[in-house]
N, C-alpha and C positions, 0 to 999 in steps of 0.2 A: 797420393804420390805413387808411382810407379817407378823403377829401373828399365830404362830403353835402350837397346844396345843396336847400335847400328856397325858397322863394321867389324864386330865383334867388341870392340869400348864401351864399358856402361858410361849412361849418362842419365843423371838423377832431373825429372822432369819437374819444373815450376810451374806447371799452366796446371788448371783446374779442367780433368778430361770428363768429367764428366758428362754435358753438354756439345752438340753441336759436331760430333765425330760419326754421328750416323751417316753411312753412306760412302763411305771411304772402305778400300780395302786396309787390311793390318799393316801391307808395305807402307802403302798412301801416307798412313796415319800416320808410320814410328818416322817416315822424311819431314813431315810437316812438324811433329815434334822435337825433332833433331835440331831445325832450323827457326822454330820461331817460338821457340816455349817460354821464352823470358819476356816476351809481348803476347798480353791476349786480343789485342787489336789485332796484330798480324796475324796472329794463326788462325783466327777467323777467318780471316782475308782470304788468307790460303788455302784455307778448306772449301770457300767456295769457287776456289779459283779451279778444288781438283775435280771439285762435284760437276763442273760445267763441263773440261774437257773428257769427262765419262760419259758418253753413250745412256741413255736413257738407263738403259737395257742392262747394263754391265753395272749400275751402280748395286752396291752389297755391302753386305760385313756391316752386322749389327752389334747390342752393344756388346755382346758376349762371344762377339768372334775376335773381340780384342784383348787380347789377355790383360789379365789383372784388373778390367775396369766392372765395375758396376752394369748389369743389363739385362736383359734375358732377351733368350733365344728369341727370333722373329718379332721384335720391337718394332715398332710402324717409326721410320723416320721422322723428324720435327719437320722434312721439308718437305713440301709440297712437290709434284712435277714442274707444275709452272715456275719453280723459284728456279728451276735450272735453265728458262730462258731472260732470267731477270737482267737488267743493265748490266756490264763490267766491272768491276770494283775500280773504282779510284783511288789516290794515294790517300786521300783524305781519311784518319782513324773510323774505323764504326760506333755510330751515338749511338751502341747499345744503352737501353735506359731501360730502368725500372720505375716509372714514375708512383704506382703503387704502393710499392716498399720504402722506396728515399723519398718521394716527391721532389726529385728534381729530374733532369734533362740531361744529366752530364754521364761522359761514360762511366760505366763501373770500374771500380779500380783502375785509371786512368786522370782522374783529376782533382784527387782527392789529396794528395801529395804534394807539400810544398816545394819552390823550386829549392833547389838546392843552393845556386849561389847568387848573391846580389851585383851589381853596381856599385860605385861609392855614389852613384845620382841617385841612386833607388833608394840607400843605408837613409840618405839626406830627408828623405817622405817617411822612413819608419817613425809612428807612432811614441811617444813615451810609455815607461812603464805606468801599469796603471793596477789600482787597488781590485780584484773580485768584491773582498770582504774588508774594506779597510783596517792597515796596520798587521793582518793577519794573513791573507793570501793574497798573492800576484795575480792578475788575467794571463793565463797562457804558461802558471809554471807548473812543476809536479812536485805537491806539497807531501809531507808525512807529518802523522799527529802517535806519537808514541808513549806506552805508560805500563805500567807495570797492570796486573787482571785486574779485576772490582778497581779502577780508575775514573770510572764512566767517560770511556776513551769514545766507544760510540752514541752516549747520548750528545755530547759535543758536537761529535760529527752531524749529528742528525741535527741538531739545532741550527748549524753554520748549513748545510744542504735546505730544510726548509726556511730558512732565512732569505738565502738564495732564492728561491720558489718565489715567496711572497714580498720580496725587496723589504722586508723588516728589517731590523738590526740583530745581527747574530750573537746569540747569547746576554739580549740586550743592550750590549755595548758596541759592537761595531757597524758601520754605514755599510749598508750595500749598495753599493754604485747606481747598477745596472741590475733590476733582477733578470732572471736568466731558467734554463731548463736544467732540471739537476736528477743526475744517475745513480742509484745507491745499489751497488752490488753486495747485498747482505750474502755474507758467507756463512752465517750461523744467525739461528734465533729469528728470521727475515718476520714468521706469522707476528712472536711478538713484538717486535719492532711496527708492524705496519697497526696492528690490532691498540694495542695498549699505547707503546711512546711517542709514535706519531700524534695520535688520538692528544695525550696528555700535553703536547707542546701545543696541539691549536685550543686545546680547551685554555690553558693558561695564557695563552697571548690575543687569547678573541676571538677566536673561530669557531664556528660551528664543525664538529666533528667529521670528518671524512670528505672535507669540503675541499681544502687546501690543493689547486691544481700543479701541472710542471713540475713535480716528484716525483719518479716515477723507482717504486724500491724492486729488485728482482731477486733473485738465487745469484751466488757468488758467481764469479768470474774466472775462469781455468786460463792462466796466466803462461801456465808448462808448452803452448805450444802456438805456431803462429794460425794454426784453425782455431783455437779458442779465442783469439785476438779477433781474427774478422766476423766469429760469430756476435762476439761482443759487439764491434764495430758496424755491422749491418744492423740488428737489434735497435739499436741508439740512432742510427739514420732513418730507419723506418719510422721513428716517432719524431725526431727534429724536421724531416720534410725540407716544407720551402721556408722553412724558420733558418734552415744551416745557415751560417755565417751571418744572420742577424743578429741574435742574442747570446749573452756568453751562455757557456753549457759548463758545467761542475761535473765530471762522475767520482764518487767514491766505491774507494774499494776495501772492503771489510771481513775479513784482517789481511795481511800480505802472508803471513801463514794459511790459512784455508787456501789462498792464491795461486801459493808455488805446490800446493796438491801431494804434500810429501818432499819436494826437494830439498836438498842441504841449502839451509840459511846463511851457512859456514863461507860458502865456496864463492869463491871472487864472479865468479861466471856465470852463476844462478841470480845472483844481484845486478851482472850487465844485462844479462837477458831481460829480467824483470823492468830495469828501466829503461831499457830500449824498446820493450814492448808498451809500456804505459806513454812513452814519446809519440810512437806512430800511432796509438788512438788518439790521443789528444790532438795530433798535427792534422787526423781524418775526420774529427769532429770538431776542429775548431776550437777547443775547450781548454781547463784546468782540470788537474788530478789532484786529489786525496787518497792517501793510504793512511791505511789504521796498522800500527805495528805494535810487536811488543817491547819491553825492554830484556834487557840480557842477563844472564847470573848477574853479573859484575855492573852496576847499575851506571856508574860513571864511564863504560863504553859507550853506553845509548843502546840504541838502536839494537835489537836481538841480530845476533847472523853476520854479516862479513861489512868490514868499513866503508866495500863499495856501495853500501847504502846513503851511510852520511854525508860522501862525498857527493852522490849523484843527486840528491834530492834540493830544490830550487826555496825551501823553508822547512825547516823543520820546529813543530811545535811537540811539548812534554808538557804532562802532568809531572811536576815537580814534586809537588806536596800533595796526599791527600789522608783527610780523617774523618772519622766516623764518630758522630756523637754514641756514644751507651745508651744515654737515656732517651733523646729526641732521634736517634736512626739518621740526623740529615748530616750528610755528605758537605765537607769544604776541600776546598782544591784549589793549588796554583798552578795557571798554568804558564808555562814557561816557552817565548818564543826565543828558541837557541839558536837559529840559524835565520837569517832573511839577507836571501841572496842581492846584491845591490840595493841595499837598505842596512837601515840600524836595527841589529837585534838586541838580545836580553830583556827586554820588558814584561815585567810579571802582572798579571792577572788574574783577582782572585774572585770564583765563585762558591757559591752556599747552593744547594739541591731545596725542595720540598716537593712535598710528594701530594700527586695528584689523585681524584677518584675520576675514574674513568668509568664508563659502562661495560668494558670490560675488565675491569683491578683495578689495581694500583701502578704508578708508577710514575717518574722523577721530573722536574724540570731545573734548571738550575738560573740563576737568579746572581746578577754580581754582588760583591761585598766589600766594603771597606779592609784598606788591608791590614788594621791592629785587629780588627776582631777576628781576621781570617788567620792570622799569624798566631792567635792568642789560642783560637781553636785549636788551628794544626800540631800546637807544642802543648795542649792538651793543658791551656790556661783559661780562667773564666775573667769577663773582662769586672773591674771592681765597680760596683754598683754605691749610689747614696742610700739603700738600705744595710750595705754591707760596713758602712764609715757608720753610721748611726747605731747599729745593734754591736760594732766595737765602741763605742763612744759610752753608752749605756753599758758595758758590759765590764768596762776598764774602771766608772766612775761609781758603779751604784754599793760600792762599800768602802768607799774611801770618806764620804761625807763632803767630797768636792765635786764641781761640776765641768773639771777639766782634767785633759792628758794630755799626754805628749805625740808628737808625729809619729816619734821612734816604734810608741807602745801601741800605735794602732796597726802600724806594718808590721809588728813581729806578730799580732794578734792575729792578723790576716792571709798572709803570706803564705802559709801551708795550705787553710782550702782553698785559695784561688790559686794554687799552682804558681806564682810569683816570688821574686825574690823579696828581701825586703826594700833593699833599695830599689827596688821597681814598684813596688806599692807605695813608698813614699814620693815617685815622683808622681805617680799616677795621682795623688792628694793634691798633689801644688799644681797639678795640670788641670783638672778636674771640681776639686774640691774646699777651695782655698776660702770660700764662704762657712766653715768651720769652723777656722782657724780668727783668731782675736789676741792681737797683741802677742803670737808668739803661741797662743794655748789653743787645745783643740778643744771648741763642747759643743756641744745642741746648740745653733743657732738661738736666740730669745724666743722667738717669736715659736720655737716649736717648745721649750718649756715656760713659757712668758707665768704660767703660777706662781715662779718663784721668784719674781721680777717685779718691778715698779714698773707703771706705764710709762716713765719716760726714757727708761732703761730699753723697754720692750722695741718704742719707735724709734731710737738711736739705734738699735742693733739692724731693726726694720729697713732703715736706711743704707747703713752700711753693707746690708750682709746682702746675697744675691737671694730675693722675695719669690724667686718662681718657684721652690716648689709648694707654696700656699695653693698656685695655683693648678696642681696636677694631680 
C-alpha cells in the first residue's frame, strides 16, 4: 500500500501495484491510480490504454522510478514492443487467469465474491440448510469449538477435519454428508499434529498411516491483516483448483489467539475484524470455518476476549466437562453444543480418549461413551460393579453366621470407595443388581454358594435369579 497524492490530497491506494506499472511515467501512474484503484480490471485497462498512446520511444519509468514501490533500477518491462500494437481494449473486464495456481479461468479477485443482494425469485431457489458434519456444523457457517488448555480442543478438531477428508463419521458419531477438502491452520505444535495425531486417528480408524488424502495441515494463519487473509485465500485456491465449488471445503483455524498475533481479545473491533475476515475466505473458497478458542478467567462468559465473538459465531461448540483418570491417563469429556444457529442446541456428548502407539509416540484418539459412565468419571465416581455387591455381601455376612444383609448395609459399605452417595448405590442395586436380592434379603445368589444348599433349593434360586453370570 502506498499514500498517492494528487492535487496535493492523500489518497490511500487499494490496488496491488505491484505488477503491470512498468512503462508508465510516475505522472501516468499516480492519474491511473487516482482514478481506478478500487477495480483491478480497470486500471489494467488503463495502463494499457496509456502504454499505446506512448510513442515507442518515450515509454519509461521503471519500478523504482516509482516511489514507494518495489523494483530495481533498469527492470526489463513484462511487455513486450509488439503488445503496444495489440487490439484496443474493450469494455469487457480482463480474464486475467492463473490457471496454475487456482485452476480455474475466472478473473482473480474479480469473481470470487458473492453477489451481494438477492431477488425474492432468486431467495425462492436458495438451497436448505444443510448438515457439514451432522447435528454439529452447518455447510457454509463459521463455527467455534472452545475450552479451557489440556481440553483436547484440537484433537476434536482434527478428528471432525479428517472425518471430513475421509466421509467417516466424526468422532465416531456423526454422518458426514458430503466429504469434502479440509484446511488445518496449525498455529502451534503443526510437526506434532501432522507426525503423531494425524498418524494415531488413521491407525485407529483403519488406515494405513500417511495415507489419508484432502487434509491438507500448514503453519497458522495471520488473521491481523487483509494480506494475511489473501495469502491464506490464494494458498487454499491453489490446491482446490477446478474442485472450487464442487465439494464442501472445511478450513480450521488453530487457535484464534496465535490468529489475532498479539491483538486485544478484549476490544469489540478485533473480534469484528476477525469475523469479517474469516467471512470473506469462506465466501472465496466456498467453505465452512472452525476456530479453536479458549475459554476466559470467568468460565461462564465462554469464549476468551470480547462478546463479539459469541454473538458473531454461526455454532458454538465447548468442552463442558473434562477429566483425567490418575491411574489409567484416559481423558472423558463433554462436549457441549451451546449455540446452533437455526437449529436446536444444548445437546451433550460424551467421549473417553485412548491412547495410541504410533511409529512416531504416543498419542490420543477419542472414542464416544455412554453418558452414566462418562458423568460417573467426570465427578470422579466409579461405576458399581457385581464384584463390588459380592465382596460387600461376603464382607457384611462372613461373621454373623447368616447369609444375608440389608440394601441399606451394602450402600453404606460402598459408598465412600466408589464416590457415591448412598442412596445412589442403592438405587444403582435395584437398577442393576436385583438378582441378589430374595424376599427382601440381600446374599450370594444359590448357585454361586450352592455347598450350603440342597439341590432343589440351588434350582429354585437357578430359576429365579438372573443365571448369566455362570456364564461369564
Amino acid at each position: 500500500m502506498s499514500n498517492d497524492y494528487i492535487g496535493g490530497s492523500p489518497r490511500k491506494s487499494t490496488v496491488n501495484h505491484s505488477e503491470d506499472y512498468q512503462g508508465l511515467s510516475p505522472e501516468d501512474y499516480h492519474a491511473v491510480v487516482h482514478f481506478f484503484d478500487a477495480d483491478e480490471a480497470h486500471w489494467r485497462r488503463k495502463t494499457e490504454e496509456f502504454k499505446r498512446q506512448k510513442p515507442e520511444g518515450e515509454l519509461g519509468g521503471s519500478a523504482a522510478s516509482l516511489p514507494g514501490l518495489p523494483g530495481k533500477q533498469g527492470a526489463k518491462s513484462r511487455f513486450a514492443p509488439e503488445d503496444l500494437n495489440a487490439d484496443p481494449p474493450t469494455d469487457e473486464p480482463e480474464k486475467r487467469t492463473d490457471k496454475k495456481q487456482t485452476g480455474s479461468t475466472e478473473p482473480l479477485g474479480l469473481c470470487r465474491e458473492p453477489k451481494r443482494f438477492r431477488t425474492r425469485a432468486q431467495s425462492r431457489e436458495l438451497p436448505p440448510p444443510s448438515y457439514l458434519v451432522e447435528g454439529l456444523i452447518q455447510e457454509g457457517s463459521d463455527c467455534v469449538l472452545y475450552a479451557d488448555k489440556q481440553s483436547l480442543k484440537s484433537f476434536i478438531a482434527l478428528d471432525i477435519g479428517l472425518s471430513v477428508a475421509t466421509g467417516t463419521k466424526a468422532l465416531e458419531s456423526f454422518a458426514v454428508k458430503r466429504p469434502g477438502i479440509v484446511f488445518y491452520f496449525a498455529g502451534e505444535g503443526r510437526d506434532n499434529m501432522e507426525r503423531k495425531r494425524a498418524t494415531a486417528w488413521e491407525i485407529a480408524r483403519g488406515f494405513e498411516p500417511f495415507t489419508v488424502e484432502n487434509i491438507y495441515i500448514g503453519s497458522g494463519a495471520m488473521m491481523t491483516s487483509d494480506t494475511g487473509v489473501a495469502s491464506a485465500i490464494r494458498d487454499m485456491l491453489e490446491i482446490i483448483g477446478d474442485r472450487h465449488g464442487k465439494v464442501p471445503v472445511l478450513f480450521v483455524i488453530d487457535t484464534l489467539s496465535r490468529a489475532l498475533n498479539g491483538q486485544d481479545e478484549d476490544k469489540a473491533h478485533v473480534s469484528a475484524q476477525y469475523l469479517n475476515r474469516i467471512q470473506t475466505m469462506r465466501n472465496r473458497i466456498g467453505g465452512t470455518s472452525l476456530t479453536i478458542a479458549h475459554t476466559g478467567k470467568d468460565k461462564g462468559r465462554g469464549i476468551r476476549g470480547s462478546g463479539g465473538y459469541g454473538a458473531g459465531f454461526d455454532t458454538i461448540l465447548t468442552v463442558d466437562n473434562v477429566s483425567r483418570d490418575d491411574e489409567t491417563h484416559l481423558h472423558t469429556i463433554d462436549l457441549l453444543v451451546e449455540k446452533q444457529k437455526d437449529d436446536e442446541d444444548g445437546q451433550r456428548y460424551f467421549f473417553q480418549s485412548e491412547k495410541i502407539l504410533t511409529p512416531n509416540g504416543d498419542s490420543l484418539v477419542l472414542h464416544p461413551l455412554d453418558e452414566e459412565t462418562a458423568r460417573n468419571n467426570i465427578r470422579g465416581k466409579k461405576p458399581l460393579s457385581e464384584a463390588d455387591v459380592i465382596s460387600a455381601i461376603n464382607e457384611l455376612t462372613k461373621h454373623t453366621g447368616r447369609h444375608t444383609t440389608t440394601k441399606r448395609a451394602i450402600a453404606k459399605l460402598l459408598a465412600e470407595p466408589l464416590g457415591i452417595t448412598i442412596d445412589g448405590v442403592e438405587r444403582a442395586l435395584d437398577r442393576k443388581y436385583r438378582n441378589f436380592c430374595v424376599d427382601g434379603k440381600w446374599q450370594l445368589p444359590s448357585y454361586m454358594n450352592g455347598a450350603d444348599e440342597s439341590f432343589p433349593d440351588q434350582l429354585a434360586a437357578f430359576k429365579t435369579n438372573d443365571a448369566s453370570p455362570i456364564f461369564q
